[in-house]
N, C-alpha and C positions, 0 to 999 in steps of 0.2 A: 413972503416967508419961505425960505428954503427947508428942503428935508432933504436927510442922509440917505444913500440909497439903502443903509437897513432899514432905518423906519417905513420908505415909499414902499419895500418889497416884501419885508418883515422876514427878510431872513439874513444868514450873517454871510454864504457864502453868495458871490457875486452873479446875479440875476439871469447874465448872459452865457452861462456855463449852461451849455443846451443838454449835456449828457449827464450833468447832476440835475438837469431839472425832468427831465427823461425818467432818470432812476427814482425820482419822487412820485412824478405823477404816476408811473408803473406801480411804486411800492400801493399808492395811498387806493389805487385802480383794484390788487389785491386785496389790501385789504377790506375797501369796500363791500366787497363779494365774497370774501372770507376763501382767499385761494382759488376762486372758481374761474380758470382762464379765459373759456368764452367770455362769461359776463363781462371779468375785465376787458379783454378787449372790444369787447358792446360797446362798454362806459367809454374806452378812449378814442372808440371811432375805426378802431383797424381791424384786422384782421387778426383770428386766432393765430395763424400761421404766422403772420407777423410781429405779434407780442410771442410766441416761440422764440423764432429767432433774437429778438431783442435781450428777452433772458438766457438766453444762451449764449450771445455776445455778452453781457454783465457780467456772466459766470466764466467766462473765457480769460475776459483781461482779467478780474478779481485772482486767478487761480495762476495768471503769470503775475499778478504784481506780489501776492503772495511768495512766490519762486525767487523772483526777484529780491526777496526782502529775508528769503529764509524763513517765514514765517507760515506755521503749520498748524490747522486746529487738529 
């Protein structure tokens, strides 16, 4: 029996996209611990400093693709 790679991963965007899957396990890391940075990076094994930088790189490209697109909150 074959399965679709959404079904096998249960998601729609493509499994191998290492920086959406990044920005997930970051998001879901947050919200686990309800914002609390250390924690999240407890839960994902790294360092505070480095889940810093992480969100900081997200907030970098977000803020030129935004620029790029004209698009402004």
């Amino acid at each position: 029996m074959a399965f679709q790679r959404t079904e096998a991963f249960g998601e729609k965007t493509s499994p191998l996209d290492l920086h959406e899957t990044e920005k997930r396990l970051i998001a879901q890391a947050l919200a686990a611990t309800n914002g609390n940075i250390t924690a999240a990076a407890k839960k994902l094994g790294i360092s505070r400093r480095t889940l810093h930088r992480k969100l900081n790189e997200m907030n970098a490209v977000k803020a030129q693709a935004e620029t790029a697109t004209g698009k402004t909150d």
